[in-house]
Biopython code that builds the backbone (N, CA, C, O; Angstrom):
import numpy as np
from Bio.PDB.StructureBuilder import StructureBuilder

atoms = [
    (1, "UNK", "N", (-17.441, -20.421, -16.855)),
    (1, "UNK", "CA", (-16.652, -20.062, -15.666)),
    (1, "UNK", "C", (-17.158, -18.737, -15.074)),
    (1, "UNK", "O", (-16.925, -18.456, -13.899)),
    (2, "UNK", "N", (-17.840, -17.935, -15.874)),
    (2, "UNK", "CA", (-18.503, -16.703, -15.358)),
    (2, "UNK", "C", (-20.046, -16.878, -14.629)),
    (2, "UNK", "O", (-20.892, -16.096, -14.195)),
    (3, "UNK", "N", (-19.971, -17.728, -14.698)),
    (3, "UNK", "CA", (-21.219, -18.086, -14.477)),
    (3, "UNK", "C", (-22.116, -17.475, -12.714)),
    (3, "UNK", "O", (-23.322, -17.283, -12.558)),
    (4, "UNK", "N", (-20.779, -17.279, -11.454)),
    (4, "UNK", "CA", (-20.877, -16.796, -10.441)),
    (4, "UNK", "C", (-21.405, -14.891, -10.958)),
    (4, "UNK", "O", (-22.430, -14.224, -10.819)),
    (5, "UNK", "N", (-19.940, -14.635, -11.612)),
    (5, "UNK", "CA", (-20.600, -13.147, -12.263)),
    (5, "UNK", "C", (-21.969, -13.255, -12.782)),
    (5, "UNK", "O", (-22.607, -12.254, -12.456)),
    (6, "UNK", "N", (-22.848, -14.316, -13.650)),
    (6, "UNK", "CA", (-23.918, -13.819, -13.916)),
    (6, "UNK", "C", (-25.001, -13.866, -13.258)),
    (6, "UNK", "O", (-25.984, -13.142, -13.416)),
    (7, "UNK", "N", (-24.787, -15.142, -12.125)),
    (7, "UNK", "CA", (-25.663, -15.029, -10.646)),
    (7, "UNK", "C", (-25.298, -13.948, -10.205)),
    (7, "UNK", "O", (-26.362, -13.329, -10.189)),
    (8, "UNK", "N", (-24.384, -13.138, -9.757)),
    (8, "UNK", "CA", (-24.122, -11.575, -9.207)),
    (8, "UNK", "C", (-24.841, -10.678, -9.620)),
    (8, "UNK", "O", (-25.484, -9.936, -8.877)),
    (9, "UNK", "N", (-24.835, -10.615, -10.924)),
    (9, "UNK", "CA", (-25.550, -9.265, -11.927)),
    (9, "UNK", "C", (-26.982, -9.713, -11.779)),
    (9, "UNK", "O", (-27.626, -8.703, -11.491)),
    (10, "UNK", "N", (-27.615, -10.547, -11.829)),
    (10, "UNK", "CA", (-28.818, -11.218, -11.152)),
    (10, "UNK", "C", (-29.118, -10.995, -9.974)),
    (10, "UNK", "O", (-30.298, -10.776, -9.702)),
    (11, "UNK", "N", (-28.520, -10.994, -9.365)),
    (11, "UNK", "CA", (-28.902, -10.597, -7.814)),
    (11, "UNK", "C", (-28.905, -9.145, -7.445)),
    (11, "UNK", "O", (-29.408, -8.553, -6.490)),
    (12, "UNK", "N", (-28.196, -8.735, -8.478)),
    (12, "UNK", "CA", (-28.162, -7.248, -8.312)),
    (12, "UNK", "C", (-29.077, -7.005, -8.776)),
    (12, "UNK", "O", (-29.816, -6.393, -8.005)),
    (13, "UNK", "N", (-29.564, -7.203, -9.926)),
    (13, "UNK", "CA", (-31.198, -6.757, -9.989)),
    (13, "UNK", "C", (-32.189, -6.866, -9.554)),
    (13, "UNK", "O", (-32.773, -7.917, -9.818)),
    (14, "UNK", "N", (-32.763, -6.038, -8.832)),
    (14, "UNK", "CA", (-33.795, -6.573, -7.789)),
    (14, "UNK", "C", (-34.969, -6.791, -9.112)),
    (14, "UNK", "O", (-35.730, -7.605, -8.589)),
    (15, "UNK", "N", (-35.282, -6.639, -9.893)),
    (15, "UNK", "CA", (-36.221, -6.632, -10.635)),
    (15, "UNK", "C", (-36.107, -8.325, -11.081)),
    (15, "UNK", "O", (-36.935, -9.232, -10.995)),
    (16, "UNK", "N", (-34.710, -8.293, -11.584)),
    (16, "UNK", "CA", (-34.020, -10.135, -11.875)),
    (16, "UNK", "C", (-33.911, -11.405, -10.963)),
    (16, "UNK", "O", (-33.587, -12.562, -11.232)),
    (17, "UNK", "N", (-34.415, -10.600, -9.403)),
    (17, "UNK", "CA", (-33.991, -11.587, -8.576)),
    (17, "UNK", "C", (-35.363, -12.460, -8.185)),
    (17, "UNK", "O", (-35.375, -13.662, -7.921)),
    (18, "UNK", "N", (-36.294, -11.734, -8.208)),
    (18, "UNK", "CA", (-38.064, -12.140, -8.145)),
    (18, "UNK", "C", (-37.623, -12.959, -9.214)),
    (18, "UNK", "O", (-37.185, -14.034, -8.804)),
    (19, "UNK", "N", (-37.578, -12.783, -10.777)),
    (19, "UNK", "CA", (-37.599, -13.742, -11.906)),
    (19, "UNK", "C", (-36.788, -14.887, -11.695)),
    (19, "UNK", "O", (-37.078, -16.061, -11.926)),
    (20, "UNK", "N", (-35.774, -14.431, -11.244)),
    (20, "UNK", "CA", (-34.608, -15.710, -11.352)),
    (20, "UNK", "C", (-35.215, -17.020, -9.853)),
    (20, "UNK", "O", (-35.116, -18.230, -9.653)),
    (21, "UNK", "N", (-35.746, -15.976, -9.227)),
    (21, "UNK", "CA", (-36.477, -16.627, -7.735)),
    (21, "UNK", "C", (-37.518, -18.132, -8.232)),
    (21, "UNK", "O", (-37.538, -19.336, -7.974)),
    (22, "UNK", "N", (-38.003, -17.515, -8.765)),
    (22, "UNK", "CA", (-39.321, -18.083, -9.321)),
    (22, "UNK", "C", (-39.120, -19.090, -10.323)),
    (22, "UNK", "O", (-39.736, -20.132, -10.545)),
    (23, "UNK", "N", (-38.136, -18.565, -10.875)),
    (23, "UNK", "CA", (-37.890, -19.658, -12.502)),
    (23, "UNK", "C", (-36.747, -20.697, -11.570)),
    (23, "UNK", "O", (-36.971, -21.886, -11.343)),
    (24, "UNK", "N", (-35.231, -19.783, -11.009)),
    (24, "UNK", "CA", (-34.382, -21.153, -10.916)),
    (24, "UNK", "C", (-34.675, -21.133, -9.385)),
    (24, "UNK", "O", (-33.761, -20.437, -8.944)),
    (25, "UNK", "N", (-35.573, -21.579, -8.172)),
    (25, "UNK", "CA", (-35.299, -21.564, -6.914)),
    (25, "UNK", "C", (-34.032, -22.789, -6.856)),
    (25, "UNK", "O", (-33.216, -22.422, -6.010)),
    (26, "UNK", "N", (-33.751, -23.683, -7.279)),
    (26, "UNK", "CA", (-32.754, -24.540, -7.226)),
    (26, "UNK", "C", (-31.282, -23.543, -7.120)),
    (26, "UNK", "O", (-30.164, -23.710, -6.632)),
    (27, "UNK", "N", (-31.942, -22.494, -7.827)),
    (27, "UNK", "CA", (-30.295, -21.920, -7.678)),
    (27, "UNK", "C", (-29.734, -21.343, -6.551)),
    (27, "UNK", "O", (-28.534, -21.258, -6.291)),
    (28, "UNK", "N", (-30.837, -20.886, -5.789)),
    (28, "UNK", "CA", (-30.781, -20.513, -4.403)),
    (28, "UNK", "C", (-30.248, -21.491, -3.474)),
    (28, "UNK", "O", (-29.402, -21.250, -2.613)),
    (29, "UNK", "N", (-30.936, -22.890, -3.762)),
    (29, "UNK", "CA", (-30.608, -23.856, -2.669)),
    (29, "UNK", "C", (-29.019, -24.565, -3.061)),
    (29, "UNK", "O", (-28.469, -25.293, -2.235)),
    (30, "UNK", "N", (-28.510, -24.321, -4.124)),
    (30, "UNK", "CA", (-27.351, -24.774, -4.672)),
    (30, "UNK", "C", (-26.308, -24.395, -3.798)),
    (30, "UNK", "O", (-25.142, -24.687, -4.065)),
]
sb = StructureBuilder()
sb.init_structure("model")
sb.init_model(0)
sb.init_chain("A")
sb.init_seg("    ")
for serial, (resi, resn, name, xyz) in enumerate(atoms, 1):
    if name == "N":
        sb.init_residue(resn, " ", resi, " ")
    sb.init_atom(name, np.array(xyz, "f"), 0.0, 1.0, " ", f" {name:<3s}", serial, name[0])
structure = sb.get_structure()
């Protein structure tokens, strides 16, 4: 159920957001 919070803290990292970019782009288009 936290799962929005851990996309947040992800996005807040700009360092996490290139990684998370690259690994989940699905999560973007979700």
């Amino acid at each position: 159920m936290h799962f929005d919070d851990y996309k947040t803290i992800q996005f807040h990292r700009r360092e996490r957001v290139l990684y998370v970019t690259f690994n989940r782009p699905e999560v973007l288009n979700a």
